[in-house]
C-alpha positions as CSV (number, residue, x, y, z in Angstrom):
1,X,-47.8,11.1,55.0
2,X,-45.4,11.3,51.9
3,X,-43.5,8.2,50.6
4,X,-40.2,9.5,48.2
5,X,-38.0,7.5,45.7
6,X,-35.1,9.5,44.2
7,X,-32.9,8.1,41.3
8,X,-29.9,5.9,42.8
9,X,-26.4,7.5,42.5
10,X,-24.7,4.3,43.1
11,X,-22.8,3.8,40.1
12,X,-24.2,1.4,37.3
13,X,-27.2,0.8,40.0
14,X,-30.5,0.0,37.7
15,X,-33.2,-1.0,40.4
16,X,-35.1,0.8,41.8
17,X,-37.1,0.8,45.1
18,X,-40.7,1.2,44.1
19,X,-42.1,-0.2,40.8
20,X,-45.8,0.6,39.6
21,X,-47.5,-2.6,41.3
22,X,-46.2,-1.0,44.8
23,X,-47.2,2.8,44.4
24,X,-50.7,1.8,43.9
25,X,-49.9,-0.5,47.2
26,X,-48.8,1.7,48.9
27,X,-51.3,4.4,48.1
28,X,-53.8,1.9,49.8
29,X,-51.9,2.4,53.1
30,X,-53.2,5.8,52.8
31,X,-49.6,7.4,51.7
32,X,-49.0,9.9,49.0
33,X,-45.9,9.0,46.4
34,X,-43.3,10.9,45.2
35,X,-40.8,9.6,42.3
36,X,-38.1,11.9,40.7
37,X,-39.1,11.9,37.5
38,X,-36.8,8.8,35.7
39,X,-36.3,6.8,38.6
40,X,-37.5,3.6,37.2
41,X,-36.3,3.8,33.6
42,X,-32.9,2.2,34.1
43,X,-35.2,-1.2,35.5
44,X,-38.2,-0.8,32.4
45,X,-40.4,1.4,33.7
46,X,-41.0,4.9,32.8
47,X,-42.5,7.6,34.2
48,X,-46.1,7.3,32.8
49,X,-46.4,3.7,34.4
50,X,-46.2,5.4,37.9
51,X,-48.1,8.0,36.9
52,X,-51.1,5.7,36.1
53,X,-50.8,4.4,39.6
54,X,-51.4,7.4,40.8
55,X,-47.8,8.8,41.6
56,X,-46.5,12.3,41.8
57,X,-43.4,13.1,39.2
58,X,-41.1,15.5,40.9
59,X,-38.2,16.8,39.1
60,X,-35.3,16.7,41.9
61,X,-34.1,14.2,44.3
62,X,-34.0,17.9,46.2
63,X,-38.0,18.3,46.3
64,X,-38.3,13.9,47.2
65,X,-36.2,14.7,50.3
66,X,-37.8,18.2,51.0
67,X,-41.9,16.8,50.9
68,X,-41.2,13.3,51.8
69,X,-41.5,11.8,55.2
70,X,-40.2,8.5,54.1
71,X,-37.6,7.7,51.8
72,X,-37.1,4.3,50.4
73,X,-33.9,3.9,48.1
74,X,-32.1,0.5,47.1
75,X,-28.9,1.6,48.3
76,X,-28.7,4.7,51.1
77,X,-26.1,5.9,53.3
78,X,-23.5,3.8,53.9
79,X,-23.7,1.4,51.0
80,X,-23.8,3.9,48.5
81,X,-21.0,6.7,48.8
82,X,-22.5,9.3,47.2
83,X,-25.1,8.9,49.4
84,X,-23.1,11.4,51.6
85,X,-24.4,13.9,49.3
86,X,-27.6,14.0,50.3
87,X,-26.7,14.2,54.4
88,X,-27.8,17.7,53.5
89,X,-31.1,17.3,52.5
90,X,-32.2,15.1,55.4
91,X,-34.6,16.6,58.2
92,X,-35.1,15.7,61.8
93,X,-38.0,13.1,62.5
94,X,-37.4,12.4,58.4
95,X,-37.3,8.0,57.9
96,X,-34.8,6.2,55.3
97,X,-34.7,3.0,54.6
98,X,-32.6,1.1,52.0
99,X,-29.7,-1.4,52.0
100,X,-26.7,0.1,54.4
101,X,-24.0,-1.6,55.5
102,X,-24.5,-0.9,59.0
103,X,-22.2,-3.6,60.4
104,X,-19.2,-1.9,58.5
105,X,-20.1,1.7,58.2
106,X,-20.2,2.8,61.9
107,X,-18.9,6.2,60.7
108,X,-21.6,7.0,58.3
109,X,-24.4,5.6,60.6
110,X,-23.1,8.1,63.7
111,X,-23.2,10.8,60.8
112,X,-26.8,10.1,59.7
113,X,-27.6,9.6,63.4
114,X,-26.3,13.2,64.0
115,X,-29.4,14.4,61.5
116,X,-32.1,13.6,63.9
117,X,-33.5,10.4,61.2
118,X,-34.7,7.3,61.5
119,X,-32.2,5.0,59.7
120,X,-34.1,1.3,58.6
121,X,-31.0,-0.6,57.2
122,X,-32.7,-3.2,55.4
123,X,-30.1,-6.0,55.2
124,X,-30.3,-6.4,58.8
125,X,-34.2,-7.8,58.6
126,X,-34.8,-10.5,61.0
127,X,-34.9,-14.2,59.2
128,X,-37.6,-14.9,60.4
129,X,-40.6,-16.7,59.4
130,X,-42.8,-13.5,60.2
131,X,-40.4,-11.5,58.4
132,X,-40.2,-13.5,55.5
133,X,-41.7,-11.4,53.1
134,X,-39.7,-8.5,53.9
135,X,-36.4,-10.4,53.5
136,X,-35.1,-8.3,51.0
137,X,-31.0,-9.9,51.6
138,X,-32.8,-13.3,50.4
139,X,-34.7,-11.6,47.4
140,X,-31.3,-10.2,46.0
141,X,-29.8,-13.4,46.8
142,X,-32.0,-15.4,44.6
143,X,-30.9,-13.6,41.9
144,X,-27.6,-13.3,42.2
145,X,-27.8,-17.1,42.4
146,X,-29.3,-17.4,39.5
147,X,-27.4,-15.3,37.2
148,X,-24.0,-16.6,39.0
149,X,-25.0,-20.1,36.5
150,X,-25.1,-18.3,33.1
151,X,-22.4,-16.2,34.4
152,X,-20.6,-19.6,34.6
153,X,-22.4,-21.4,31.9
154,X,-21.1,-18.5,28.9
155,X,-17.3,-18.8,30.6
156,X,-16.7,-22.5,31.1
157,X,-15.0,-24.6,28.1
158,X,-18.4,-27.3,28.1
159,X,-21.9,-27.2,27.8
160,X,-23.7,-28.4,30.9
161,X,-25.9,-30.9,29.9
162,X,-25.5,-34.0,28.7
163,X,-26.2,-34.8,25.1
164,X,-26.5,-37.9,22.9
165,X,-24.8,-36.7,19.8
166,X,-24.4,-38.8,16.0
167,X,-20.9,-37.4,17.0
168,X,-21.0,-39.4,20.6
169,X,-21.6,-38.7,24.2
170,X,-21.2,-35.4,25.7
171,X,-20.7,-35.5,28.9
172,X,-22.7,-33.0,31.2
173,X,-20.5,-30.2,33.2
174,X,-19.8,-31.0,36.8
175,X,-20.6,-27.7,39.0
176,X,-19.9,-27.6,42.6
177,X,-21.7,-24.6,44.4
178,X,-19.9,-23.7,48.2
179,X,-22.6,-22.6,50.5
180,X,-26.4,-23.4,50.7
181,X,-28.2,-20.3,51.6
182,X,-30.4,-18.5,49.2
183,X,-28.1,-17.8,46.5
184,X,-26.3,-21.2,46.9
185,X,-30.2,-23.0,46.5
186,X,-30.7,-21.1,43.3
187,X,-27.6,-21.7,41.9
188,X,-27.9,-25.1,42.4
189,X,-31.1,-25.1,41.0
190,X,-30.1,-23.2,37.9
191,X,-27.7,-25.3,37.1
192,X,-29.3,-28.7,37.5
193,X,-32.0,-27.1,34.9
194,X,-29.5,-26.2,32.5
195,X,-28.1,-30.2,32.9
196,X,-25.1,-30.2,35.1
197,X,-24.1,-32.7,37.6
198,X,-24.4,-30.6,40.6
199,X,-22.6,-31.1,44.2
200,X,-22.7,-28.4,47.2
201,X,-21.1,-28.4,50.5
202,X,-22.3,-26.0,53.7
203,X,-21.0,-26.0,57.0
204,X,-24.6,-26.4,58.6
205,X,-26.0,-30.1,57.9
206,X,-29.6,-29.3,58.4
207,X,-29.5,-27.8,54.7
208,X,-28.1,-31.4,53.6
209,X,-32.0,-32.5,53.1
210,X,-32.4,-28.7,50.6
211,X,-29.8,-29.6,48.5
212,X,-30.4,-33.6,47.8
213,X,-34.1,-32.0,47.3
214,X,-32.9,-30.4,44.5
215,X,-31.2,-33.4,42.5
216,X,-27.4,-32.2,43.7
217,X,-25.5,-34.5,46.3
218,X,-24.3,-32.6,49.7
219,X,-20.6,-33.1,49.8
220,X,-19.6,-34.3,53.8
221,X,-16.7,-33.0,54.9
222,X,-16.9,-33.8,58.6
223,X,-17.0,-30.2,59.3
224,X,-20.4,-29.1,59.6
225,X,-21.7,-27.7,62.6
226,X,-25.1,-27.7,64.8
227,X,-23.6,-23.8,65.4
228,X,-23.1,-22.8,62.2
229,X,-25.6,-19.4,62.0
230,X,-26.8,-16.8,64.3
231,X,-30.2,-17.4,66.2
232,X,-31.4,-14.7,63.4
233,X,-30.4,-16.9,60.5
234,X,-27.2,-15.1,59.5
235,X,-23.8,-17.2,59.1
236,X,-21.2,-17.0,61.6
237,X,-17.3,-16.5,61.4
238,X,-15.2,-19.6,62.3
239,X,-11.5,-19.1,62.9
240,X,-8.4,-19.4,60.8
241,X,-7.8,-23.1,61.6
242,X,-11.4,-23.9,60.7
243,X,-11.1,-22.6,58.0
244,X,-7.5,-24.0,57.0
245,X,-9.2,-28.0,57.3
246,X,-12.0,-26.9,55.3
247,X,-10.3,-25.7,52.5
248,X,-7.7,-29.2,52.5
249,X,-10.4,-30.9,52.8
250,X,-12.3,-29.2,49.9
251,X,-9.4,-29.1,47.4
252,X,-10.2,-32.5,45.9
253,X,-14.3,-31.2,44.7
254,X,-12.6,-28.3,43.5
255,X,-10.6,-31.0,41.1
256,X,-13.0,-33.1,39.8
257,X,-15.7,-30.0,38.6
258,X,-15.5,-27.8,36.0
259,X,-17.6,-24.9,37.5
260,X,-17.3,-23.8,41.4
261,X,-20.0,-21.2,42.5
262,X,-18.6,-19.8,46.1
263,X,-21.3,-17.9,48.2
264,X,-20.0,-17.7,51.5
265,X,-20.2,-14.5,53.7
266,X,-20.6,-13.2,57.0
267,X,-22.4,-10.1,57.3
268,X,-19.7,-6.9,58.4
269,X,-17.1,-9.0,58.0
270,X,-14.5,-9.5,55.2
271,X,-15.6,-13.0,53.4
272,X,-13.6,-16.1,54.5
273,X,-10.8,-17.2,52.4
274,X,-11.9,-21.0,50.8
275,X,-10.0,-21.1,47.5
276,X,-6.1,-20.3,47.6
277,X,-4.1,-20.0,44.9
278,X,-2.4,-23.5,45.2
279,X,-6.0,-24.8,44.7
280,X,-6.9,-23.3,41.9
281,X,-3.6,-23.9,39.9
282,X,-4.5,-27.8,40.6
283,X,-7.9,-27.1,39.1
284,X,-8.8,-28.3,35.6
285,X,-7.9,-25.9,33.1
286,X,-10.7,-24.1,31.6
287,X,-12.8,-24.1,34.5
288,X,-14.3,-21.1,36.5
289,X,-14.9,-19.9,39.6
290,X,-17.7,-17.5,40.1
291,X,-17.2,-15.9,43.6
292,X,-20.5,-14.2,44.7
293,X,-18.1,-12.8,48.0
294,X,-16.4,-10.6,45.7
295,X,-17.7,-7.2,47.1
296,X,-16.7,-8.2,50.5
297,X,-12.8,-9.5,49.4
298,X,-14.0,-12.7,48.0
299,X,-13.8,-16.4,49.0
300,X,-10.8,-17.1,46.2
301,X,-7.9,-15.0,47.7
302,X,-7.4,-14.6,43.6
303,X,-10.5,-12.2,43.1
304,X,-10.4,-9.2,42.1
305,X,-14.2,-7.5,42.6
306,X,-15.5,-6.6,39.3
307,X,-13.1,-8.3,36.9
308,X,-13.0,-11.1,35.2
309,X,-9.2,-12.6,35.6
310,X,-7.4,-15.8,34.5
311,X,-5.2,-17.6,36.4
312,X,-3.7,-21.1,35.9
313,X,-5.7,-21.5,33.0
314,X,-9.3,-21.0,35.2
315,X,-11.0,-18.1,34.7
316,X,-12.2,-16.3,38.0
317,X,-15.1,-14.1,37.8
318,X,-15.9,-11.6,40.9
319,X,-19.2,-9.7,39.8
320,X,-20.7,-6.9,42.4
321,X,-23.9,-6.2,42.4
322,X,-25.4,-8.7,40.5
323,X,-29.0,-8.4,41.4
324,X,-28.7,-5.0,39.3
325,X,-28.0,-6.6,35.9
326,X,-31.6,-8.4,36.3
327,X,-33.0,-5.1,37.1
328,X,-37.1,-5.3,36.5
329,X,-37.1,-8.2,38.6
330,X,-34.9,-7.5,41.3
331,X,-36.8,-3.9,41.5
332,X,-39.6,-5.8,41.5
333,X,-38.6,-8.2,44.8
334,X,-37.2,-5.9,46.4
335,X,-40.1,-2.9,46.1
336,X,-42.5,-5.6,47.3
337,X,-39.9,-6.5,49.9
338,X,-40.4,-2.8,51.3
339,X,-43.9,-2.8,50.5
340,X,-44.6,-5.4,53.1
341,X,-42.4,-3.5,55.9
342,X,-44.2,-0.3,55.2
343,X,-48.1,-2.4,55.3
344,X,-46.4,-3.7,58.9
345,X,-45.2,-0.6,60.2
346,X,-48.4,1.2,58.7
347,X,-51.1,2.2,61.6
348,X,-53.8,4.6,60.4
349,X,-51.9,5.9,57.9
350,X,-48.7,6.7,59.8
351,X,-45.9,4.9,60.4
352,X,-45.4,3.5,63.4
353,X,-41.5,2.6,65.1
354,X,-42.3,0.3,67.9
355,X,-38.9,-0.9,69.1
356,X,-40.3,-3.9,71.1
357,X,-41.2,-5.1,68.2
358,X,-38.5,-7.7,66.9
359,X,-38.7,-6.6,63.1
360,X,-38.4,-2.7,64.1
361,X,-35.7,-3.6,66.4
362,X,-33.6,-5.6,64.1
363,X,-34.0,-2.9,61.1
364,X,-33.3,0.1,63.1
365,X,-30.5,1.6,63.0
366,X,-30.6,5.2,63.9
367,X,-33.2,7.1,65.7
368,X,-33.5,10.0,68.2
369,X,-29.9,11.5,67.0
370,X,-28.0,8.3,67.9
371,X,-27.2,5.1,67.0
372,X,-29.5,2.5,68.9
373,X,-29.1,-1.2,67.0
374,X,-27.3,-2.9,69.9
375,X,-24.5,-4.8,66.9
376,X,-24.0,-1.2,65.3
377,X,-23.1,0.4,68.9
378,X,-20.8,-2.8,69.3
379,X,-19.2,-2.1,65.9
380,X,-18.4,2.0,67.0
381,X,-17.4,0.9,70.9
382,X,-20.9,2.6,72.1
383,X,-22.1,1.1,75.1
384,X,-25.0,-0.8,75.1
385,X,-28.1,1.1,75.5
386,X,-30.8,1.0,78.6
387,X,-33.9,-0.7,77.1
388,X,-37.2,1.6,76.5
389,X,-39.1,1.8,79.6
390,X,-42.6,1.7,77.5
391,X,-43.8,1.0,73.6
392,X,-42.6,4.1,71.3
């Protein structure tokens, strides 16, 4: 079987879905690799480094889709627009897998469905312990975590750490990072290494214990919740009046800190609203808010994705894709990411789509010409469907 990586056509996209250490990986599985010929320039690597691990240079993303019987990209249909381009170049019994946005591109999903492919989104990857090194929403998370802190630190009107001076005292910057998952735990950690006092809130309290772990202090509302994420790991959506306390609740944090890292979002769904604009006129001028929700609306109802605004004397900052501007790295966590899925789904050298198995059936999207993840068919008003009567 054929493994093929064409260049990403996402705008300003640098990673890349296959770096040299995972060619010569995935060769051991027994597959052959194709890379269009530049693919992994954009994220340091050129073509000679895949070459040496034993990859084949094609010249056209035309000739990876034509030869390969699985495609791996960093973002496919769905989460990549111009993606649609390619609808024409896919094949029946053909697998894709890359990031998606299966939750809130129905449309595109039924029309990739309609190809006859097997569509692996890979955002939807169970968070699960035996999935854990597949996780590739957690990889890109920890970088966008980290380089959310230097985002701040370059913006904000202080230094972060504290410094005995001959001219006096400096005190250290107060950041306070909303949301503990994995881009909230790097943030915090990046921050607390570059000096600043550090304080994070989440609406689950069993991440109370991760945070104090990591020298910030886990700001109590009285808010947190038992229910708080999905049995697969994934946050939930509260409602309006939730959402309403939280944020009067919050306003007095947002006051006392210089730097405020938001990271809350529910997959599918717009990001909840926790900053308003009344809030951030009472904050200290000079301060910033970097809002890792930006591509999905943004947690400050002030963001505008992309830009880098002020308001009230605070500068907002709502960067998209992140993980890209780190791009050796994030290629690199992420090409491992689907190195692992492909060395699970890998028998004998073929890959192998057993629904029953819960990775499979969390990842797949689209098989057999129609949309079969049960929260996609929700999404497009599909009913559900029957489960298989044996193994696939």
């Amino acid at each position: 079987m054929k493994i093929g990586i064409p260049k990403e056509t996402f705008p300003d996209e640098r990673r890349v879905a296959a770096v040299p250490q995972t060619v010569a990986a995935l060769r051991k599985l027994g597959y052959e690799v194709l890379l269009q010929q530049g693919t992994g320039s954009l994220a340091g690597w050129d073509d000679a480094h895949y070459a040496e691990q034993g990859a084949q240079l094609v010249a056209s993303r035309q000739e990876v889709f034509a030869q390969a019987d699985v495609v791996l990209q960093v973002r496919s249909f769905g989460a990549n627009p111009n993606a649609l381009n390619d609808l024409d170049l896919l094949r029946q019994g053909q697998t894709v897998v890359g990031f998606c946005e299966p939750l809130s591109e129905g449309a595109t999903m039924k029309e990739v469905a309609a190809r006859g492919v097997n569509l692996l989104a890979m955002e939807l990857i169970p968070r699960t312990t035996r999935a854990q090194s597949m996780d590739a929403l957690s990889s890109m998370a920890t970088v966008a975590g980290y380089k959310a802190v230097l985002l701040a630190a370059e913006a904000v009107n202080k230094m972060f750490p504290m410094l005995m001076t001959a001219a006096g005292t400096i005190r250290p910057a107060r950041v306070f990072v909303v949301g503990a998952g994995v881009a909230g735990l790097r943030a915090i950690a990046t921050a607390r290494a570059l000096g600043a006092v550090v304080e994070a809130y989440d609406v689950r309290p069993a991440v109370k214990e991760e945070v104090e772990s990591l020298g910030a202090r886990f700001l109590e509302l009285g808010l947190e919740t038992q229910e708080a994420q999905t049995a697969g790991g994934y946050a939930k959506a509260f409602d309006e009046a939730f959402y309403a306390k939280q944020r009067e609740l919050m306003a007095k944090a947002l006051v006392e800190n210089h730097v405020v890292i938001t990271t809350a979002a529910v997959p599918g769904k717009k990001a909840p609203v926790l900053l308003t604009e009344p809030m951030v006129k009472d904050m200290q001028p000079g301060s910033v808010i970097v809002d890792l929700a930006a591509e999905r609306g943004g947690n400050c109802e002030l963001t505008q994705p992309g830009k880098t605004i002020q308001v009230h004397g605070v500068t907002i900052i709502g960067p998209v894709n992140l993980p890209s501007t780190i791009p050796m790295d994030a290629s690199l966590m992420y090409a491992r990411n689907l190195a692992n899925l492909l060395t699970h789904l890998t028998r004998d050298g073929k890959l192998q789509l057993d629904r029953e198995d819960d990775i499979v059936g969390g990842l797949l999207v689209c098989r057999d010409g129609e949309v079969v993840h049960p929260r996609v068919r929700e999404a497009l008003d599909l009913p559900p469907r029957e489960a298989p009567a044996e193994k696939e």
